[in-house]
N, C-alpha and C positions, 0 to 999 in steps of 0.2 A: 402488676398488682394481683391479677386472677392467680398468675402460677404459682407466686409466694400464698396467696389465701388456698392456695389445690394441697402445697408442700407442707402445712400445718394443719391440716384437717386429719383427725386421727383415723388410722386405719382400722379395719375390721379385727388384724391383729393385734392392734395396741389397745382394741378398747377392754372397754369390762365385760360387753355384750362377748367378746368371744373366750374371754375365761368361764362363764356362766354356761356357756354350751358345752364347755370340754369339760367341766364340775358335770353338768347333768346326765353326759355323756358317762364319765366312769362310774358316777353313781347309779345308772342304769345299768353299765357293764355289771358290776358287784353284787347287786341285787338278784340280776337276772341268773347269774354262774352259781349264785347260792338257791336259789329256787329249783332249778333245775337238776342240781347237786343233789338237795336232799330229796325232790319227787322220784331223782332216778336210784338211789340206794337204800332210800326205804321201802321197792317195792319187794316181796317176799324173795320170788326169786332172783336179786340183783346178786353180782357178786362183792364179796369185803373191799377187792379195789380195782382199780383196771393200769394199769402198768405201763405205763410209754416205755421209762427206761429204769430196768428192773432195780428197788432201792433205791432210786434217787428220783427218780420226778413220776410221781404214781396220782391217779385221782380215786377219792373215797367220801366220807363223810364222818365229820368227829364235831363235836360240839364245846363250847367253848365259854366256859362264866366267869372267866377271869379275864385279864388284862391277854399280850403277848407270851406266847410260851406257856399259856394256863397258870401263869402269875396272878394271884388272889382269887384264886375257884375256889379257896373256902375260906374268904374272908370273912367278916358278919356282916350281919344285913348292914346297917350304919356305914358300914364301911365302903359296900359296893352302891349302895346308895346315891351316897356322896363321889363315887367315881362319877360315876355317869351323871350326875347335876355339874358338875365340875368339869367336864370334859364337853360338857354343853355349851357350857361358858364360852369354854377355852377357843371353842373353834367360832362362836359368834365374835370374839376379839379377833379371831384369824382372816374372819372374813370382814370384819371392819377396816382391818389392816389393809387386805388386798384392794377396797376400792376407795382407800384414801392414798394408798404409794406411788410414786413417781410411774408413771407409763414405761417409762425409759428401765427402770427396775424388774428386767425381764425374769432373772431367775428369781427373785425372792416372788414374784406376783405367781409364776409358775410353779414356785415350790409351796407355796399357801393350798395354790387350787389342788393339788393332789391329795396333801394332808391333808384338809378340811372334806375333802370327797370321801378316802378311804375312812377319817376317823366317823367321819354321820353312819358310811354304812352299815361299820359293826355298831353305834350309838343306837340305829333304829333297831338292829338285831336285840342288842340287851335291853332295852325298852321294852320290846315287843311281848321278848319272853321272858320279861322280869328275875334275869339272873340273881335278884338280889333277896329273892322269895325261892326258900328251900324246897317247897310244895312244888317248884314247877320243873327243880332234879327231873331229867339231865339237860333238858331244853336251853340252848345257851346261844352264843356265836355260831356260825355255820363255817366251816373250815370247810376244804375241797380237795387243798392239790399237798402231796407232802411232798417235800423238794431237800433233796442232800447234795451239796457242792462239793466235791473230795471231801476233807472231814467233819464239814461241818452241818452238821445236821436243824434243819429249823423247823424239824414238825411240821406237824400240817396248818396250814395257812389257807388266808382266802384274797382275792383281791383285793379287797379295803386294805389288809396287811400293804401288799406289793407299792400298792399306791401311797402309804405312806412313808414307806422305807425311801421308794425313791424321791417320794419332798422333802423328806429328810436330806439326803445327802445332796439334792439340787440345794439348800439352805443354806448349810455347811460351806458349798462351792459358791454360793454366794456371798456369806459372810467372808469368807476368805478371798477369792478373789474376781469374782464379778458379780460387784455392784458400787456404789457412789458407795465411797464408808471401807470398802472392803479391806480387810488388811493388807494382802497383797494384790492392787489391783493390775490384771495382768494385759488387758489389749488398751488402745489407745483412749478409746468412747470409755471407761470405765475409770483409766484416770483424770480423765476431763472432766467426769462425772461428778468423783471424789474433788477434785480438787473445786468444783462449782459448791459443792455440799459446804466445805474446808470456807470457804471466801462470803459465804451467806449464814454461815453460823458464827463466823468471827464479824463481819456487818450487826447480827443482832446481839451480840457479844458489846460490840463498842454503841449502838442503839441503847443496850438497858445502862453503861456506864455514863452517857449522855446523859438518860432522864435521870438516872441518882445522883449527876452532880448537881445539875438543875435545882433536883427535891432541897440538897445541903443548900444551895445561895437563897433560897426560900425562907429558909427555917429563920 
């Protein structure tokens, strides 16, 4: 009886408490790489960038009032407004999601905490410095590192960026093949997963056909 009540006690990895450390974890990561970012290139004599590998992975400072890619830096107020209320939203449903999902739901609970980590950081960025108030030109996102892969060039970016690209595509690999649901679920745990999800939604499937037959021999 002890080992089985030891074998169902949730682990330190499976709980919530350790999503919440690794959330608070990159959201200090992000925070701190942009502080530090702009103390060090806006002092007079800094230089424009410092170069690991010359054209493709360089550190600097750019600033940023739009979306990705400086997508809506001159949208109207209204408009960035409503970004950033809406994207407030977005990530309190993101993170409602992660502490009502299955345990067992490793990447989708891993791919929320990244996104909702990176999407606050730039959130409290344009908050802060109210990108959506033309008075406060050029003050915006704090961008860091610009990064070119062969030909594909993505600007300069900041960690919030990184972190959410990668919940991104952990989601993606989720949806598609590891998790309960998945379209193609690809190791064992995941189609036993899917197939428990499959057998408890067809149960409350034939559950509501029971109470509506029920309701008809009433009437």
């Amino acid at each position: 009886m002890k080992k089985e009540m030891i074998q169902k006690e949730p682990t330190l990895k499976g709980s919530n408490l350790w999503g919440v450390l690794v959330f608070a974890l990159l959201l200090l990561i992000d925070m701190v790489t942009k502080i530090v970012a702009d103390a060090y290139f806006s002092q007079p004599d800094a230089p424009d960038k410092i170069a690991l590998i010359e054209g493709y992975l360089e550190f600097c400072i750019a600033r940023n009032r739009g979306i990705s890619f400086s997508l809506g830096s001159t949208a109207p107020m209204e408009a960035k407004i409503a970004l950033v209320a809406g994207t407030g939203v977005l990530f309190v449903v993101f993170a409602a999601v992660y502490f009502k999902a299955d345990k067992r739901r490793a990447w989708l609970r891993w791919a929320l905490v990244f996104i909702v980590a990176g999407g606050l950081g730039n959130l409290i960025d344009r908050a802060y410095y109210q990108v959506w108030d033309p008075n406060t030109y050029p003050a915006g996102v704090r961008d860091m590192v610009r990064l070119k892969i062969f030909m594909f060039d993505f600007g300069v970016c900041n960690f919030a960026d990184f972190f959410i690209v990668g919940g991104t595509i952990a989601l993606m690999l989720s949806v598609l093949f590891f998790d309960g649901g998945a379209v193609f679920p690809l190791t064992k745990k995941y189609k036993a997963l899917s197939k428990e999800y499959e057998e408890r939604d067809e149960a409350k499937k034939a559950e509501k056909a029971r109470k509506k037959a029920e309701a008809k021999k009433k009437e």
